[in-house]
N, CA, C and O atoms as a DFTB+ gen file, in Angstrom:
712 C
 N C O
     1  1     -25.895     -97.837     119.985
     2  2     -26.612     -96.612     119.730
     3  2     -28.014     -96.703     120.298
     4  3     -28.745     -97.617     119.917
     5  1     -28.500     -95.682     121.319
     6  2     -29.661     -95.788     121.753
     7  2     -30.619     -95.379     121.117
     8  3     -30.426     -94.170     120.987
     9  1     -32.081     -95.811     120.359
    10  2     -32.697     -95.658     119.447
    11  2     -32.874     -93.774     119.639
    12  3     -32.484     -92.869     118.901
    13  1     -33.535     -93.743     120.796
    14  2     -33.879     -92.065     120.925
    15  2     -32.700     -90.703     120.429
    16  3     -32.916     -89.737     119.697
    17  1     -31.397     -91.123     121.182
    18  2     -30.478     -90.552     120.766
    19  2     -30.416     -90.720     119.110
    20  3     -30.141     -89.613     118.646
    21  1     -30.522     -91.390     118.394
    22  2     -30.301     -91.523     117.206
    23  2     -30.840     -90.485     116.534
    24  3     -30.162     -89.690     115.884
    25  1     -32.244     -90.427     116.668
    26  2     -33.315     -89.834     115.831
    27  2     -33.252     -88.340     116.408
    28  3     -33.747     -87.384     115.811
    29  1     -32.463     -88.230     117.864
    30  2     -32.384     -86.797     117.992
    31  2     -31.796     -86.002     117.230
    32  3     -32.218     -84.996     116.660
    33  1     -30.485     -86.630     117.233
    34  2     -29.089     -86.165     117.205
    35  2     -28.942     -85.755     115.463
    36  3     -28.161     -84.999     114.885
    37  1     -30.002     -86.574     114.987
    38  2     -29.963     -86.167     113.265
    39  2     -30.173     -85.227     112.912
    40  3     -29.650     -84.682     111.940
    41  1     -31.056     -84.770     113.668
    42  2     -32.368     -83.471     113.168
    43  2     -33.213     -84.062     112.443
    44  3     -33.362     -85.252     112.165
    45  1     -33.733     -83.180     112.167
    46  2     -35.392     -83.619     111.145
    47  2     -34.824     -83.536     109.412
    48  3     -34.672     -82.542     108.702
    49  1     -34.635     -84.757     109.157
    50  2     -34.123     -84.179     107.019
    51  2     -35.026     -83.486     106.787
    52  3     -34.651     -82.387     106.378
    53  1     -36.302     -83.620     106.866
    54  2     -37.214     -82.639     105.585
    55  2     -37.710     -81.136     106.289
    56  3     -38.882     -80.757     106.276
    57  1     -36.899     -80.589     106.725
    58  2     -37.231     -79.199     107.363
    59  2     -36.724     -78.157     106.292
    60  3     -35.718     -78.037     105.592
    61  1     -38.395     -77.163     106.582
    62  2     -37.684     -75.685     105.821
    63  2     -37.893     -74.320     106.678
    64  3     -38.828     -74.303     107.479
    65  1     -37.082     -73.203     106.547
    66  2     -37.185     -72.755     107.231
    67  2     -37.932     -71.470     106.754
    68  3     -37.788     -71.141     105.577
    69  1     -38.420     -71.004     107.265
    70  2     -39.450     -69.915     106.516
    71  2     -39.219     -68.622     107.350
    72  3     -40.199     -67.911     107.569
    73  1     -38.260     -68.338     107.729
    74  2     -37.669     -66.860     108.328
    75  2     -36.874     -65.807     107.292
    76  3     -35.710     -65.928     106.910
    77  1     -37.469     -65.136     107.071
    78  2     -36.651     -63.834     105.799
    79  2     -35.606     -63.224     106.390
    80  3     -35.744     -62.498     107.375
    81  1     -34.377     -63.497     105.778
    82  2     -33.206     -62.964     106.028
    83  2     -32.857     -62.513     105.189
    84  3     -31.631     -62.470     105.281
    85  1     -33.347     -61.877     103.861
    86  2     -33.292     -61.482     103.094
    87  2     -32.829     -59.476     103.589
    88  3     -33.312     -59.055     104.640
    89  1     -31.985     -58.569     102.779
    90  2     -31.929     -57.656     102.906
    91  2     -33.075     -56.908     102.034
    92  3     -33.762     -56.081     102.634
    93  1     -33.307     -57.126     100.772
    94  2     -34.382     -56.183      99.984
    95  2     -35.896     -56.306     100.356
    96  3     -36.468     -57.289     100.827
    97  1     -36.435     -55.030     100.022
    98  2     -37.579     -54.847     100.533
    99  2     -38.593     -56.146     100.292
   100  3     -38.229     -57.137      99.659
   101  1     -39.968     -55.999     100.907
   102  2     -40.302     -57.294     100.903
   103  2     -41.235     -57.499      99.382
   104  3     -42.102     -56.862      98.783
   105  1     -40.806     -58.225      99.273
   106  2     -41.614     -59.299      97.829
   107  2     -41.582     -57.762      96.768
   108  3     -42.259     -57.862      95.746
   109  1     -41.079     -56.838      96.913
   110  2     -41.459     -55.803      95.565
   111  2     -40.924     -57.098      94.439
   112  3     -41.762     -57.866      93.966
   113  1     -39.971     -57.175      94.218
   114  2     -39.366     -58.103      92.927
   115  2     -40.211     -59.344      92.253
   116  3     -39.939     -59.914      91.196
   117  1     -41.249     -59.597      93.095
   118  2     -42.697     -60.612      92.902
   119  2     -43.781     -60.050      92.372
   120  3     -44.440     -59.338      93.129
   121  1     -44.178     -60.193      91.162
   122  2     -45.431     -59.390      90.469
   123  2     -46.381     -59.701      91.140
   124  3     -46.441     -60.883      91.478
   125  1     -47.264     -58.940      91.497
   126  2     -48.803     -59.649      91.510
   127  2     -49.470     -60.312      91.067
   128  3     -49.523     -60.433      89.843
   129  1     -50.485     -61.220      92.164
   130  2     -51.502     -61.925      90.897
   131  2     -51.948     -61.349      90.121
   132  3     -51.872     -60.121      90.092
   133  1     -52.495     -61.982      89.335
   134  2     -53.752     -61.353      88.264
   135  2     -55.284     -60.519      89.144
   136  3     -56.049     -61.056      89.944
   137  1     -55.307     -59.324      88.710
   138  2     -56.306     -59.161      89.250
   139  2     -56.300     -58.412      90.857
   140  3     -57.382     -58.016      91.290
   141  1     -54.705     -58.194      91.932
   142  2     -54.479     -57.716      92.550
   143  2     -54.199     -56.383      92.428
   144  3     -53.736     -55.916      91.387
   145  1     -54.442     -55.718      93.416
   146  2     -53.967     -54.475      93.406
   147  2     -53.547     -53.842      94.741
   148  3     -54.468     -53.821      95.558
   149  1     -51.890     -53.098      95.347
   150  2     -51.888     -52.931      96.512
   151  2     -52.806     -51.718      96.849
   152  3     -53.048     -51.649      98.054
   153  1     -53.328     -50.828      96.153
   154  2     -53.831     -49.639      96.499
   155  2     -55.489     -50.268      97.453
   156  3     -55.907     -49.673      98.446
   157  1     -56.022     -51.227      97.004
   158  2     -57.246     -52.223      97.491
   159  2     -56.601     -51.736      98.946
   160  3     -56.919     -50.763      99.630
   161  1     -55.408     -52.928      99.224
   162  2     -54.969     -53.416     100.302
   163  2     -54.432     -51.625     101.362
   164  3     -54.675     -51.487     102.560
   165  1     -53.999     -50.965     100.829
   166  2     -53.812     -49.601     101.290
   167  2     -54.637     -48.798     102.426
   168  3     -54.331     -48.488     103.577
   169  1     -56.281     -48.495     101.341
   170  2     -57.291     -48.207     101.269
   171  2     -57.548     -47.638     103.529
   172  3     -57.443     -48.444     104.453
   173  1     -57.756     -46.637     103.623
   174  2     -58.289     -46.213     104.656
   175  2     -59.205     -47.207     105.346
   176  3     -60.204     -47.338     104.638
   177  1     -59.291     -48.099     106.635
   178  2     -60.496     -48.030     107.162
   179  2     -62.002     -47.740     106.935
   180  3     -63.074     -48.335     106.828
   181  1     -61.260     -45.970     106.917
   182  2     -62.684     -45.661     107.251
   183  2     -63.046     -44.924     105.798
   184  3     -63.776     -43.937     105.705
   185  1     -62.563     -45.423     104.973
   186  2     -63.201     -45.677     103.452
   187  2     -63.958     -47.308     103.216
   188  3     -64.980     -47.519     102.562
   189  1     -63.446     -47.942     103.668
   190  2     -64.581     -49.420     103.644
   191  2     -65.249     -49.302     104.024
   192  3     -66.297     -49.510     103.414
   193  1     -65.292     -48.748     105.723
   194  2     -66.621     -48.399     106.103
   195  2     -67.243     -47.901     105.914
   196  3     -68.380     -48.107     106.338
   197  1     -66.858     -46.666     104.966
   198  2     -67.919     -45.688     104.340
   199  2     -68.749     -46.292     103.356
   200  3     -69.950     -46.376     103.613
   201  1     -68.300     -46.747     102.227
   202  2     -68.445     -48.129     101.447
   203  2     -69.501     -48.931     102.007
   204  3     -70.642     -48.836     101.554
   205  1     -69.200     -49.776     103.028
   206  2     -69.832     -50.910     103.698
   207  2     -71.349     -50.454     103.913
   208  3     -72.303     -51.000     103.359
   209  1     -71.464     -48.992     105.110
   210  2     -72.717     -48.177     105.144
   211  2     -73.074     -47.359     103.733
   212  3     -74.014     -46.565     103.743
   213  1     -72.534     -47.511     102.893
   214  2     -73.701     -46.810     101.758
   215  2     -74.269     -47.903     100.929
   216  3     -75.298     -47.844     100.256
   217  1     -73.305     -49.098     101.096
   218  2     -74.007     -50.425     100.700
   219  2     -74.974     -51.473     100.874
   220  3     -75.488     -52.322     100.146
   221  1     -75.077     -51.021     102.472
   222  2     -75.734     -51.602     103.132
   223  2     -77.183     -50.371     103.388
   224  3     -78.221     -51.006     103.573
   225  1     -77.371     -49.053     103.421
   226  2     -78.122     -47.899     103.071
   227  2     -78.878     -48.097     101.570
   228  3     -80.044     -47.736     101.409
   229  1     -77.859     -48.879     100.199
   230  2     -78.345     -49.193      99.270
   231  2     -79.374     -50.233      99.164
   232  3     -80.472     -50.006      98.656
   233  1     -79.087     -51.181      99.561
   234  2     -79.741     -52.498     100.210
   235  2     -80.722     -52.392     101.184
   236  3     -81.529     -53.318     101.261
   237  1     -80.822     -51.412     101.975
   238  2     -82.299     -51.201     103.128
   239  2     -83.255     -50.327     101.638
   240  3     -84.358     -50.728     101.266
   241  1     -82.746     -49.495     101.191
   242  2     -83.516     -48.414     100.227
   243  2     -84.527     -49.373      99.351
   244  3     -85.756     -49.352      99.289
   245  1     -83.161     -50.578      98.423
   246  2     -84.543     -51.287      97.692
   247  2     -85.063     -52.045      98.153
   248  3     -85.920     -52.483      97.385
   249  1     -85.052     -52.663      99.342
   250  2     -85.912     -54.028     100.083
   251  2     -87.039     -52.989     100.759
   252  3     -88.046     -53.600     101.118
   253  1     -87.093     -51.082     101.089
   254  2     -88.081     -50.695     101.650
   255  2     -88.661     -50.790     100.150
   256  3     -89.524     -51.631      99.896
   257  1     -88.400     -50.323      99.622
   258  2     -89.087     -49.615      97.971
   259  2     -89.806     -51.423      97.706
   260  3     -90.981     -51.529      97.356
   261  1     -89.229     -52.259      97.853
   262  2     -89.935     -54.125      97.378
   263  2     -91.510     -54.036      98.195
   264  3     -92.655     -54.090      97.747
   265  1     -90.961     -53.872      99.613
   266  2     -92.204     -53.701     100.769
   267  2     -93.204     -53.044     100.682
   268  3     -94.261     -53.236     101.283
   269  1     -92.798     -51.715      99.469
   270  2     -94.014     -50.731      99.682
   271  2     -94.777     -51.115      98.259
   272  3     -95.726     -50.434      97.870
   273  1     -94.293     -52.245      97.523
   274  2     -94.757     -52.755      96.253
   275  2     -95.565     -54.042      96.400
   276  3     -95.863     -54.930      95.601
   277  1     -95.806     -53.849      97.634
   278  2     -96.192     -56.146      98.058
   279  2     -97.484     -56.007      97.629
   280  3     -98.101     -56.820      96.941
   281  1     -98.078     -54.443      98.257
   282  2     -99.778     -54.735      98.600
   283  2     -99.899     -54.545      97.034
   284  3    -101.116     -54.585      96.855
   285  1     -99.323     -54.367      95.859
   286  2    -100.249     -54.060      94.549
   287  2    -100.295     -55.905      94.085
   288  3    -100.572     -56.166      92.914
   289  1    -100.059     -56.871      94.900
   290  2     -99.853     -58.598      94.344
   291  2    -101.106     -58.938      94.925
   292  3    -101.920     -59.701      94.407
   293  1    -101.269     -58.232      96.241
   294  2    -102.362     -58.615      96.893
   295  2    -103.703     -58.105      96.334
   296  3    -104.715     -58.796      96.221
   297  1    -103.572     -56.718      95.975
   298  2    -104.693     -56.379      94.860
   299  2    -104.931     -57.302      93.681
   300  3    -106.027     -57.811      93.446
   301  1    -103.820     -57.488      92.943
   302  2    -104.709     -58.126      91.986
   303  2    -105.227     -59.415      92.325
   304  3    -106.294     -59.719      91.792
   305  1    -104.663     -60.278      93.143
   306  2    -105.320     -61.460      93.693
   307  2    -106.498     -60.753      94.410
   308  3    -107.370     -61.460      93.903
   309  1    -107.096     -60.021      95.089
   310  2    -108.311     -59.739      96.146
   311  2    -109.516     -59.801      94.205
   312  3    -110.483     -60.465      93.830
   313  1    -108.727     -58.804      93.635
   314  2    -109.427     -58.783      92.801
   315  2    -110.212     -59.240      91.842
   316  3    -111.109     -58.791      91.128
   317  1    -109.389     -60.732      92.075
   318  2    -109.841     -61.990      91.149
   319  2    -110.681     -62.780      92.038
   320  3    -111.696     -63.356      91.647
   321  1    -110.257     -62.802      93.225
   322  2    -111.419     -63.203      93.740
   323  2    -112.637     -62.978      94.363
   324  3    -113.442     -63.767      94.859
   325  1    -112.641     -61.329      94.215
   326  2    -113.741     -60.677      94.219
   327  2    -114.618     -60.719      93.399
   328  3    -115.806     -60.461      93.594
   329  1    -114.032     -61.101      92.250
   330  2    -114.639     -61.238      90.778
   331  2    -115.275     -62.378      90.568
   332  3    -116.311     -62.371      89.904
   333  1    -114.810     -63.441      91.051
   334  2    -114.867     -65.072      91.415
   335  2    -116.527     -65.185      92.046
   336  3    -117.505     -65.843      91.693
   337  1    -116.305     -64.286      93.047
   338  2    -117.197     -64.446      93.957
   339  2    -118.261     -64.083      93.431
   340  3    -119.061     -65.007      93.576
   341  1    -118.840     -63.032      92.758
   342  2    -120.077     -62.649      91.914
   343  2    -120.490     -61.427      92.762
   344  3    -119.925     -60.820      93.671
   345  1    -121.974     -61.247      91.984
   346  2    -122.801     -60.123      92.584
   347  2    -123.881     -60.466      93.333
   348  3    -124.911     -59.802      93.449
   349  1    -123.645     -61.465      93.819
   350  2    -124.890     -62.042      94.291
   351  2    -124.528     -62.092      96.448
   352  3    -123.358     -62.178      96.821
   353  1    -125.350     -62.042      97.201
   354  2    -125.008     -61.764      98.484
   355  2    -125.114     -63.236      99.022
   356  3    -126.149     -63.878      99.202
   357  1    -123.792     -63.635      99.245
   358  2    -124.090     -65.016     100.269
   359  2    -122.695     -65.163     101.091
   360  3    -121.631     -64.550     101.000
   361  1    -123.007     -65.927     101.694
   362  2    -121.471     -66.091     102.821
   363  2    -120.274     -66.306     102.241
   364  3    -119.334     -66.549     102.998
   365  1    -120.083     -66.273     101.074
   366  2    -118.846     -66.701     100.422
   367  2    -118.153     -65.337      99.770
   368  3    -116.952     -65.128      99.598
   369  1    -119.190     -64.541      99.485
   370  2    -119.304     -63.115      98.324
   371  2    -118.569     -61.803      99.877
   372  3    -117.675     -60.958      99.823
   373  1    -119.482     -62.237     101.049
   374  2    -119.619     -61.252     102.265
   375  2    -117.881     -61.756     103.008
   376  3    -117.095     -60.929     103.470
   377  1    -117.714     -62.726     102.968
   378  2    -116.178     -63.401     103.582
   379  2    -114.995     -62.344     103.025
   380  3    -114.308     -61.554     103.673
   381  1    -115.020     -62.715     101.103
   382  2    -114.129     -62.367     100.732
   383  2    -114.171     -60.439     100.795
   384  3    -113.141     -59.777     100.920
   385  1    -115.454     -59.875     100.689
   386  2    -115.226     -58.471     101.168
   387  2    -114.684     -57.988     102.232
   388  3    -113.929     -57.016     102.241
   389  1    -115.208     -58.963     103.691
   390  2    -114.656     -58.685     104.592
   391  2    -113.072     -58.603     104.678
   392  3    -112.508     -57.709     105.309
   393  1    -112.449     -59.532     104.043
   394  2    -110.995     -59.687     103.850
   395  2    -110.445     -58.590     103.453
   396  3    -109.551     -58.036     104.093
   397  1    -111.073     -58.012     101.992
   398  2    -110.517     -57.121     100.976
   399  2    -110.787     -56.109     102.002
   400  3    -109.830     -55.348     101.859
   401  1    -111.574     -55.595     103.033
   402  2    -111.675     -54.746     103.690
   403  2    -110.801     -54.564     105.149
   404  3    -110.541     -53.523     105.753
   405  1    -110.508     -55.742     105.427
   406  2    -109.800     -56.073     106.535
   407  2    -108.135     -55.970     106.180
   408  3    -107.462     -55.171     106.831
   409  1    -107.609     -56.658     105.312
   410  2    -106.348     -56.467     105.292
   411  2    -105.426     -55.082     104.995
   412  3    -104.233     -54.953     105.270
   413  1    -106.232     -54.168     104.410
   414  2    -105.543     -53.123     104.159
   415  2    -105.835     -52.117     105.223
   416  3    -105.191     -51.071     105.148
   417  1    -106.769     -52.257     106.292
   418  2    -106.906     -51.403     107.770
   419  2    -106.152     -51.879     108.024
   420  3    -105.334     -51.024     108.364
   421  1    -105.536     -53.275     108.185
   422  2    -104.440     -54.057     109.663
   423  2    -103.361     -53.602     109.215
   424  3    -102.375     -53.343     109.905
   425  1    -103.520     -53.382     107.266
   426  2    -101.530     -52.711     107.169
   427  2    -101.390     -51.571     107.019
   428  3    -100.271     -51.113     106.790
   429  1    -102.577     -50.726     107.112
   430  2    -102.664     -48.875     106.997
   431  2    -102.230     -48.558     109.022
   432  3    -101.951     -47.485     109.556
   433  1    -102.341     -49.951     109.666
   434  2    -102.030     -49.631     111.131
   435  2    -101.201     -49.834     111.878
   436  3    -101.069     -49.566     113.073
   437  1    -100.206     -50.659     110.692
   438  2     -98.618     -51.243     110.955
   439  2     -97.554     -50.641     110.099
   440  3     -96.505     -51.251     109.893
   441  1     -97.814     -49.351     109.546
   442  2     -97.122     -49.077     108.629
   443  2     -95.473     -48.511     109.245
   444  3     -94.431     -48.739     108.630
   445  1     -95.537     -47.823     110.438
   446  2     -94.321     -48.075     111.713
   447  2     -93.184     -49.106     111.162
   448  3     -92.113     -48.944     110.576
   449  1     -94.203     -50.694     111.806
   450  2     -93.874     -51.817     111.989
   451  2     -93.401     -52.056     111.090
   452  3     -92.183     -52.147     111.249
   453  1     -93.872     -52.317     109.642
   454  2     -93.527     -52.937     108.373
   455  2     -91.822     -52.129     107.669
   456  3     -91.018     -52.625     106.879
   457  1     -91.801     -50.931     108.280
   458  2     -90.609     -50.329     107.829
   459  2     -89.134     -50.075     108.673
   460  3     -88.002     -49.802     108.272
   461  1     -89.847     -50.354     110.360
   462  2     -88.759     -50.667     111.061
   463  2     -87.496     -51.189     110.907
   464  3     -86.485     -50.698     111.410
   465  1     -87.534     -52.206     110.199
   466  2     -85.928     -53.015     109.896
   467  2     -85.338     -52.137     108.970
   468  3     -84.138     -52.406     108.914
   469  1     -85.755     -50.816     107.899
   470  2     -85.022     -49.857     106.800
   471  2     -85.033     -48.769     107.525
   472  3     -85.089     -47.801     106.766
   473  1     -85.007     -48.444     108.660
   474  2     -85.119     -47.302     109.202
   475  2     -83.148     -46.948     109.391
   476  3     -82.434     -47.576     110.172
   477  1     -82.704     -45.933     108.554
   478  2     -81.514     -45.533     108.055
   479  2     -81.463     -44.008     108.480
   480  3     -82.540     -43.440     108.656
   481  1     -80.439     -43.402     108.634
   482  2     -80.124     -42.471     108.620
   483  2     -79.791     -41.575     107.474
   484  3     -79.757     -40.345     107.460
   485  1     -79.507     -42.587     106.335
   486  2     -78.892     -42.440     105.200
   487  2     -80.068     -42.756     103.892
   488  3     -79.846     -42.271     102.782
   489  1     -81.177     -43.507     104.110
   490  2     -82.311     -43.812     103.594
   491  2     -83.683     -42.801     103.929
   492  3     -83.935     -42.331     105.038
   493  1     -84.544     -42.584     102.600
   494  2     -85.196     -41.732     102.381
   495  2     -86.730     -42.966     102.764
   496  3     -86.857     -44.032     102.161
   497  1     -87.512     -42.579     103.629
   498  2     -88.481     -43.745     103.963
   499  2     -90.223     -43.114     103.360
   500  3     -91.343     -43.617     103.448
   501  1     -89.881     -42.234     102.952
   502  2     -91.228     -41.756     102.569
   503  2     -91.209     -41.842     101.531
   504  3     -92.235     -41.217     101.259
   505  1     -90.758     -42.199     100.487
   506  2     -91.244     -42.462      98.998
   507  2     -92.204     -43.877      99.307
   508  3     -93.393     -44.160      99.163
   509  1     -91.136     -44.493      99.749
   510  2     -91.744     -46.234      99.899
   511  2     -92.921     -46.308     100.918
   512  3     -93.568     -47.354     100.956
   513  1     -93.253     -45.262     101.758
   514  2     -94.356     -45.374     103.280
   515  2     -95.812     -44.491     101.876
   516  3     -96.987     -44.810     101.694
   517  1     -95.174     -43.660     101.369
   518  2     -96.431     -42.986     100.555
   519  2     -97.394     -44.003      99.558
   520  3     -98.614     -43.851      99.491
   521  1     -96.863     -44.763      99.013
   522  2     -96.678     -45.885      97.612
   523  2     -97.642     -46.720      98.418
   524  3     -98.855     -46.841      98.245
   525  1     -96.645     -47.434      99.598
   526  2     -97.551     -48.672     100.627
   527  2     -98.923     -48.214     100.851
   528  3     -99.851     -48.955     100.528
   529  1     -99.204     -46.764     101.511
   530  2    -100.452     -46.012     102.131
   531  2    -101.186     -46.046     100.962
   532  3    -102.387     -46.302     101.038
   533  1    -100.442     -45.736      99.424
   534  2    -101.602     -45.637      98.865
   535  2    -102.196     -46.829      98.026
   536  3    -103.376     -46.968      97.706
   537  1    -101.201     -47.609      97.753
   538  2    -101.779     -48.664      97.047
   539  2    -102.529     -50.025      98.231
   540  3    -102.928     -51.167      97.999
   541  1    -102.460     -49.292      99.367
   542  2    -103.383     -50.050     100.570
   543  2    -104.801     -49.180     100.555
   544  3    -105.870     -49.728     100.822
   545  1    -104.708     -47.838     100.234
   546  2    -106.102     -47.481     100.316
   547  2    -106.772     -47.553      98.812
   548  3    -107.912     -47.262      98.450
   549  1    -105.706     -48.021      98.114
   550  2    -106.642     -48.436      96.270
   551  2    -107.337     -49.941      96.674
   552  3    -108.297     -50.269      95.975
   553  1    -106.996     -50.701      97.551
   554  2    -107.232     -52.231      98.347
   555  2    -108.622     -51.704      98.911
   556  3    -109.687     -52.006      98.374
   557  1    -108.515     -50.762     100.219
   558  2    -109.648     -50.601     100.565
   559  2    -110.839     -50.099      99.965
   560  3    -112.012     -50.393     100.191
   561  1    -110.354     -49.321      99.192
   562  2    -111.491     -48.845      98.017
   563  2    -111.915     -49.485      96.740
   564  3    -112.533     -48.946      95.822
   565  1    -111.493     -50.716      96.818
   566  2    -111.733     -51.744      95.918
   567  2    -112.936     -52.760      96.891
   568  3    -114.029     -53.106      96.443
   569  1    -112.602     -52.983      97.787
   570  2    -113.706     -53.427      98.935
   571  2    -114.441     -52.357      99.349
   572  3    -114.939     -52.716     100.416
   573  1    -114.846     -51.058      99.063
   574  2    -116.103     -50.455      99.554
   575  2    -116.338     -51.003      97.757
   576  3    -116.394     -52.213      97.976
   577  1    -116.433     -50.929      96.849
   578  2    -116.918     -50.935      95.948
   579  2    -117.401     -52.223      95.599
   580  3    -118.296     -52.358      94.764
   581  1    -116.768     -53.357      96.294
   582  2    -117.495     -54.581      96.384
   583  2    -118.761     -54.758      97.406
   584  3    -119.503     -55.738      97.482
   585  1    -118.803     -53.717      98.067
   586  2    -119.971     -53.652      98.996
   587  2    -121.286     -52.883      98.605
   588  3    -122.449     -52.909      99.008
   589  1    -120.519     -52.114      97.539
   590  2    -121.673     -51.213      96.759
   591  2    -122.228     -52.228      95.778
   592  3    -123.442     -52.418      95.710
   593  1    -121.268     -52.955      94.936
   594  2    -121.883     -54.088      93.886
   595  2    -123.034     -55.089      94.677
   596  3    -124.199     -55.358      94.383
   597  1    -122.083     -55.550      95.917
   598  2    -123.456     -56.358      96.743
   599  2    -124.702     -55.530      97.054
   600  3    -125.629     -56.291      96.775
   601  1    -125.167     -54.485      97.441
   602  2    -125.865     -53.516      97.478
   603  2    -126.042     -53.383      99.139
   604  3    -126.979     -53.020      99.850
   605  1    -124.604     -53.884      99.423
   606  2    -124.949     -53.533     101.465
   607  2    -123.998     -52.458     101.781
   608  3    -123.281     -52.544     102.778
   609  1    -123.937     -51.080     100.695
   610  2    -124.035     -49.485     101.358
   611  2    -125.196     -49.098     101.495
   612  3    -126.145     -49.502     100.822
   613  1    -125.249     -48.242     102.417
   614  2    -126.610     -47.470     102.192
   615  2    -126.537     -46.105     100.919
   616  3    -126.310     -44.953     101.289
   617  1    -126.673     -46.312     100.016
   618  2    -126.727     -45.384      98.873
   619  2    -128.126     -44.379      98.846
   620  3    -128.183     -43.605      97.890
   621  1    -129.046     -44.352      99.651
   622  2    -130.189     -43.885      99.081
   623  2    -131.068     -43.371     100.711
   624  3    -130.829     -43.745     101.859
   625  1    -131.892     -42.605     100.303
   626  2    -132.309     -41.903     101.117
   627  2    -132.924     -42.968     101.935
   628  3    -132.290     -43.286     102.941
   629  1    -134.181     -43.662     101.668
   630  2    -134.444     -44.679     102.138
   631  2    -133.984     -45.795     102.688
   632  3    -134.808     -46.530     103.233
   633  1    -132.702     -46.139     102.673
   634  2    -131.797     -46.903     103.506
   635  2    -131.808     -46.353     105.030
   636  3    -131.558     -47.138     105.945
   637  1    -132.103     -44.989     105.287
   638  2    -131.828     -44.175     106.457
   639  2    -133.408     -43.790     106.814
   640  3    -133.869     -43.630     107.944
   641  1    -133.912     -43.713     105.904
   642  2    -135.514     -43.489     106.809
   643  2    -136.601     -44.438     106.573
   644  3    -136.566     -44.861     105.418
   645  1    -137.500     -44.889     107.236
   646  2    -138.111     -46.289     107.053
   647  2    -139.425     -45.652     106.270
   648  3    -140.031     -46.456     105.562
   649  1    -139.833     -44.558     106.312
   650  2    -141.042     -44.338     105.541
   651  2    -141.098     -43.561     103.980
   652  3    -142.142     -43.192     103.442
   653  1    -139.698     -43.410     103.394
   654  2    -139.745     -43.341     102.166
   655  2    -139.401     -44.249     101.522
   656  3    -138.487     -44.992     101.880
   657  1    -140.142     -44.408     100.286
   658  2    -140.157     -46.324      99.780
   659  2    -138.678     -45.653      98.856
   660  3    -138.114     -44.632      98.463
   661  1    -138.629     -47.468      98.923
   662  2    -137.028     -48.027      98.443
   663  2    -137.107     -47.391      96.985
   664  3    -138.117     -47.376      96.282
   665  1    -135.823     -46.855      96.649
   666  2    -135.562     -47.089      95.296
   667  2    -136.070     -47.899      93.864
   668  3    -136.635     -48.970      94.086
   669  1    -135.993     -47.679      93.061
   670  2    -136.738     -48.023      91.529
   671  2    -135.192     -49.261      91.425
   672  3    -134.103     -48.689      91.468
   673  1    -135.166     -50.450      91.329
   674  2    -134.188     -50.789      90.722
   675  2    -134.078     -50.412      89.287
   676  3    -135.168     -50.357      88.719
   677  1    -132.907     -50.104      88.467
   678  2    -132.946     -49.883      87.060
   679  2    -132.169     -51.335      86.346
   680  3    -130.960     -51.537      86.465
   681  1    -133.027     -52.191      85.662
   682  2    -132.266     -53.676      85.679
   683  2    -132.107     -53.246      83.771
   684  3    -132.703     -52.587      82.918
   685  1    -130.859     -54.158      83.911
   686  2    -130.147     -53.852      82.278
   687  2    -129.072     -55.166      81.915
   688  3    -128.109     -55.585      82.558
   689  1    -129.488     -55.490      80.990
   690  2    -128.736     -56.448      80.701
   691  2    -127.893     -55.895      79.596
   692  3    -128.097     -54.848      78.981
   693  1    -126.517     -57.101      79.367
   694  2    -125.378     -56.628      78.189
   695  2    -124.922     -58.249      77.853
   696  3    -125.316     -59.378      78.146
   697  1    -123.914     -57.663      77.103
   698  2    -123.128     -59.117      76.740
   699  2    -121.944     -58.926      76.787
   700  3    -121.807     -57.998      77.584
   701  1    -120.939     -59.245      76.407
   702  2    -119.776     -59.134      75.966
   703  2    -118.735     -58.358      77.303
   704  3    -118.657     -58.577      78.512
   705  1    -117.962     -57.277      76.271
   706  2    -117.828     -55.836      76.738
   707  2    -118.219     -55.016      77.163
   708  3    -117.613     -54.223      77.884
   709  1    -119.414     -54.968      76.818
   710  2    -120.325     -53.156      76.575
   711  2    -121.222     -53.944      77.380
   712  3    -122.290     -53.466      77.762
């Protein structure tokens, strides 16, 4: 017996064959898993996709609405360290105004930019562009008012003409609260 012939001629013992020759319809007589359903599997195309884009329309809506909520984190931090800084005028007090004044022009001028990636057909972009604009100009108007505390606005007539004398300071002290 020639070894090759041997092992041909047997066939393979552990073979199965996985071809349905079965006459009845397929697998009805097989319950479903737990938790299946054929109507899922049915389902139109272009119902997932409808699905898919209002899900994905859902998902641009609250990540714009997150974006137009960033600058109120940045307020209260500008704010603490505006506060930090004092009333007194020195390079440290003039830095952090410049900032509080600077960052909310650079994002009142990217506001385009910052919303580009939610730009939907199906998404409403002006709730979240109104919110951003304004809680960026409550930023900037938190830095003119740190410029008024330093006293480098011109508030007074005499700031603008050199021959009427300066203002009366009115000095007042407190404690506490009040």
């Amino acid at each position: 017996m020639d070894k090759g012939k041997a092992v041909m001629g047997m066939g393979r013992r552990w073979a199965v064959d996985f071809t349905d020759n079965s006459t009845s319809p397929p697998s009805r007589d097989i319950p479903d898993p737990l938790g299946f359903t054929r109507a899922s599997q049915d389902q139109d195309d272009s119902t997932l996709s409808r699905e898919k884009k209002n899900a994905e329309a859902n998902w641009k809506s609250q990540k714009a609405w997150e974006v137009a909520q960033a600058p109120f984190k940045n307020l209260m931090m500008m704010g603490f360290m505006m506060w930090m800084a004092g009333s007194t005028v020195h390079l440290f007090s003039i830095g952090i105004t410049v900032s509080a004044l600077w960052q909310p022009v650079s994002a009142l001028q990217g506001v385009g930019k910052v919303f580009e990636p939610y730009k939907d057909s199906k998404v409403d972009l002006l709730g979240p562009k109104l919110v951003f604009i304004a809680l960026n100009l409550v930023g900037l108007g938190l830095g003119v008012w740190k410029l008024n505390t330093l006293g480098l606005l011109p508030t007074h007539a005499s700031d603008w003409v050199s021959s009427l004398p300066p203002a009366q300071e009115v000095e007042y002290s407190g404690g506490g609260f009040f």
